[in-house]
C-alpha positions, 0 to 999 in steps of 0.5 A, a space after each residue: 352455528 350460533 353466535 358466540 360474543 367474546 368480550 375483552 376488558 381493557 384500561 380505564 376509560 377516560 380522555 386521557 387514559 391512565 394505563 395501569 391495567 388491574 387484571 394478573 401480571 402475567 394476562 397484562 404482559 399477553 394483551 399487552 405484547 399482543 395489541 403492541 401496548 407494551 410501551 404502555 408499560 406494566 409496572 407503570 402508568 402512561 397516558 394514551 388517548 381513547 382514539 389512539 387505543 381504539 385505533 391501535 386495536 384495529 390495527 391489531 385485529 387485522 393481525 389476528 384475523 385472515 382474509 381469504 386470498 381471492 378477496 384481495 387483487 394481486 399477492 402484494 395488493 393493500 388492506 383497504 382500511 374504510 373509515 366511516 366516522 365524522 369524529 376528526 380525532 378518531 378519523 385522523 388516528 385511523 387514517 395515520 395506519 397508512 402504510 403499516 404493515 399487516 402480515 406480508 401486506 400494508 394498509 391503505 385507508 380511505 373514507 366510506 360514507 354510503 354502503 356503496 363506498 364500501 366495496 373493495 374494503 377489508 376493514 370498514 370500521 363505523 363510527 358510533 356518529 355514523 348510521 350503522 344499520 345502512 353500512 351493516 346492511 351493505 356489510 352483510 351482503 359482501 364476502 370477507 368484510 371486516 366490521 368493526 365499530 364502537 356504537 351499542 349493539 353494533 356486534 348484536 346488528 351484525 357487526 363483527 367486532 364491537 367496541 365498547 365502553 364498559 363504565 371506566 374502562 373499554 371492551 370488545 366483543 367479537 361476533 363469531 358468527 358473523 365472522 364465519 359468515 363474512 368468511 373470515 378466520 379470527 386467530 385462535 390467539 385472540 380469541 384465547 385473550 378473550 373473555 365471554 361477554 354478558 
C-alpha cells in the first residue's frame, strides 16, 4: 500500500491562539465536537495555547485510532502515553492527560528519552527539540506504536501523524501507511475530517 498523507488545517497560529476558525459552519461544528474544541466556540473567539491545542489533539487521536488488544497487558491495563520533548510547557500539557479516559481505558503518561524507554507505549509522541530519527528508528521496530510529533517531515520519516505549522495556522498529517505498518486502525471518522495533504 502506498503511503497516504492527510492534512487538517486548524485555527491561527499564534502564542495565544485566537480561535475563530474561517472554514464552513457546519465543517467548524464536526472538528470542533470531534477534537473536544467545542468550548472554543463558533460564533466567537477564544484564546487557547499552542501546547494546550497540541495536546488536546493527542488526546484526541488516540480516540480515533484502535490498538490491537495483545498490545496492551490485561483488559483494564493504561494507554501509556511517552513523551519525548524537553519544552516544559508542552512536557506539563501532556503529562496533565493522566487519568483521562480513552475509550473503556486511561492514560498513563511517562518520559521516554532514548528508543529503549519506549517499550510498552502506545503513544510516544516526539518533540521537534528531540532527535526523531533514533526513536523513529526504534518506533518502527515495535508493533502497535502510535508516533506523533511536530518536527518537519516527521510523517515522511516514518512517523505517524505530524504536526505542523502551515503559516498562521496549524495542521496535521497522517501517514496511512505507516499506521498499517504499526498495525493500527485510524477511524474512518478522522480521516473523513481530513484533507489531503501537499
Amino acid at each position: 500500500t502506498s503511503d497516504r498523507h492527510i492534512a487538517l488545517r486548524t485555527p491561527p497560529m499564534s502564542d495565544s491562539w485566537n480561535v475563530e476558525w474561517p472554514i464552513a459552519r457546519d465543517a467548524m461544528k464536526a472538528i470542533a465536537l470531534a477534537f473536544g474544541l467545542a468550548a472554543c466556540g463558533i460564533a466567537h473567539a477564544q484564546a487557547v495555547s499552542e501546547t494546550a491545542v497540541k495536546a488536546a489533539f493527542v488526546y484526541n487521536f488516540a480516540k480515533f485510532v484502535e490498538w490491537p488488544e495483545a498490545s496492551f497487558s490485561a483488559p483494564d491495563a493504561p494507554l501509556q502515553l511517552c513523551i519525548a520533548t524537553g519544552t516544559d510547557k508542552l512536557r506539563d500539557a501532556l503529562s496533565a492527560l493522566t487519568g483521562k479516559p480513552v475509550q473503556s481505558r486511561h492514560i498513563a503518561v511517562r518520559t521516554a528519552v532514548s528508543p529503549g524507554d519506549t517499550q510498552g507505549c502506545h503513544v510516544l509522541f516526539i518533540g521537534r527539540d528531540h532527535d526523531h530519527g533514533a526513536l523513529l528508528e526504534s518506533a518502527r521496530s515495535q508493533s502497535a506504536l502510535l508516533t506523533v510529533g511536530d518536527a518537519q517531515g516527521f510523517t515522511t520519516s516514518g512517523g505517524v501523524i505530524g504536526l505542523l505549522p502551515d503559516r498562521d495556522r496549524l495542521r496535521f498529517e497522517i501517514n496511512a501507511a505507516a499506521a498499517q505498518r504499526a498495525g493500527l486502525r485510524v477511524s474512518s471518522q478522522l480521516m473523513k475530517l481530513a484533507s489531503p495533504g501537499k
